[in-house]
C-alpha positions in Angstrom: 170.6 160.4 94.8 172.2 157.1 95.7 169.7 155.8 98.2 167.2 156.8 95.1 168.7 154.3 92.9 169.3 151.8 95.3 166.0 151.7 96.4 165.1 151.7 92.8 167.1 148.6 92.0 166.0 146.9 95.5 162.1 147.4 94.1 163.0 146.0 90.8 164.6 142.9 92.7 161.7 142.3 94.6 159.3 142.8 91.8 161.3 140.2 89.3 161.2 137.9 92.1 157.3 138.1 92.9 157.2 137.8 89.2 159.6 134.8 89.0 157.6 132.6 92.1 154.3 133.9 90.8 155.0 132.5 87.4 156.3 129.2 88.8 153.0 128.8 91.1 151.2 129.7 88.2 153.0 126.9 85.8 152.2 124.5 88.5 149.0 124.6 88.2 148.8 125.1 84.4 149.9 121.5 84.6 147.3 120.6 87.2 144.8 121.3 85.2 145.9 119.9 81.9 146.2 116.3 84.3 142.7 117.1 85.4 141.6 116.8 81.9 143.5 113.5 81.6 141.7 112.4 84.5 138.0 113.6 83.5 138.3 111.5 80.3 138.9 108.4 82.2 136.5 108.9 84.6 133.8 109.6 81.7 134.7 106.2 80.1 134.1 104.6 83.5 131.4 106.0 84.4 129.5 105.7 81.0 128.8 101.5 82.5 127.2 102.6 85.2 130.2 102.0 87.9 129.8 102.5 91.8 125.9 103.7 91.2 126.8 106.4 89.4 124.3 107.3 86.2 124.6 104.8 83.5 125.1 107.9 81.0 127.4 110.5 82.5 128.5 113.9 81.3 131.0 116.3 82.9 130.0 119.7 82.7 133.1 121.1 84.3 136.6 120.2 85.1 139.5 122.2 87.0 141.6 121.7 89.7 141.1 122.3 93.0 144.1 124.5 95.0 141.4 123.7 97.8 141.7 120.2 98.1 144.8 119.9 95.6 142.7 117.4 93.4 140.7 117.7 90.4 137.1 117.9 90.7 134.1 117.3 88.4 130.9 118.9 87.9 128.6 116.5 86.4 125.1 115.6 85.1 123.6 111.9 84.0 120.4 110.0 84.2 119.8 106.3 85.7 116.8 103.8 84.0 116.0 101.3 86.1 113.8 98.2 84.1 112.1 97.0 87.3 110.2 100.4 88.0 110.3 102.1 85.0 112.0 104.8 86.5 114.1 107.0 84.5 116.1 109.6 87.3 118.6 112.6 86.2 121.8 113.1 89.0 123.5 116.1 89.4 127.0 115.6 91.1 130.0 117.1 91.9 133.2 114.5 92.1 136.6 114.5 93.4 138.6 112.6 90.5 141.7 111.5 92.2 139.8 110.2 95.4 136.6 109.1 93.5 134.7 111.0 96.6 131.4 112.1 96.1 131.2 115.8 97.3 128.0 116.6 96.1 125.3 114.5 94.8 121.0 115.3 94.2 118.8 113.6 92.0 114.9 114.2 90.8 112.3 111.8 88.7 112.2 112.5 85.1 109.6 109.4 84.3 107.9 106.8 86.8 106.9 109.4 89.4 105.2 108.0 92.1 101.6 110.2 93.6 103.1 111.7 96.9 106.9 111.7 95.8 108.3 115.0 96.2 111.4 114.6 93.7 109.7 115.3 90.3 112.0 117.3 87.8 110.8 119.9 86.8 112.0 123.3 85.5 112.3 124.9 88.4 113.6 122.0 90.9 116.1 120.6 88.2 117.3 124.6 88.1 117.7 124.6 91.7 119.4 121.3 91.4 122.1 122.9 89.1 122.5 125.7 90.9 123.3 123.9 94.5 125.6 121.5 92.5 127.6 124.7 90.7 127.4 126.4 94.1 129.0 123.5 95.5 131.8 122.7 92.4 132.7 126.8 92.9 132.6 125.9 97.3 135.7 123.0 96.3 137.4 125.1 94.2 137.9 127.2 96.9 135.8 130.1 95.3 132.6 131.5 96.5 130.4 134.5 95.0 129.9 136.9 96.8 126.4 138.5 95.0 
């Protein structure tokens, strides 16, 4: 009967203290993200003059933080008019916001297409555009579907 209860108390120990680092690991990146919102609304106000080649009209899509790379990461879409050619171009990204890395960046013609060009939005390409770039934001996270 009293190995019964010490074991019983011994389990409770080791539960409280799972529960006790688990809730600090967990805290920890409860702030994380919170910075990574910080961060995202910087980097939108940058980004919204056209900075480093980036779209001259940038919107983040999604925001969190990656355990993967320890960073924040963005998920983004924007569109780029150049005046020479007339060209108006929508870019899909995905962007480290601590490093400014690019991790994941396609782009297709919304105006100006060109006869023999091969990057002309449409529904289905600019869907398949998305989906590589969310597949990539979930691949930095560190998360990956398995269906």
């Amino acid at each position: 009967m009293l190995l019964v209860l010490a074991g019983a108390f011994m389990g409770a120990g080791v539960v409280q203290t799972l529960h006790v680092v688990g809730d600090g690991r967990g805290r920890e990146v409860l702030e994380q993200k919170l910075r990574c919102r910080g961060l995202v609304e910087k980097y939108a106000t940058d980004m919204s003059v056209g900075k480093g080649g980036w779209p001259e009209r940038t919107e983040v899509v999604r925001v969190d933080f990656s355990t993967a790379r320890n960073s924040c990461i963005a998920s983004t879409n924007g569109s780029v008019e150049t005046l020479v050619s007339g060209r108006s171009v929508l870019v899909f990204g995905v962007v480290d916001l601590v490093s400014g890395e690019i991790l994941f960046r396609k782009s297709c013609v919304l105006t100006g297409y060109q006869p023999g060009e091969s990057d002309l939005c449409g529904d289905a390409r600019e869907e398949g555009i998305k989906k590589d770039r969310d597949e990539a934001f979930n691949r930095f996270l560190g998360r990956t579907r398995l269906w």
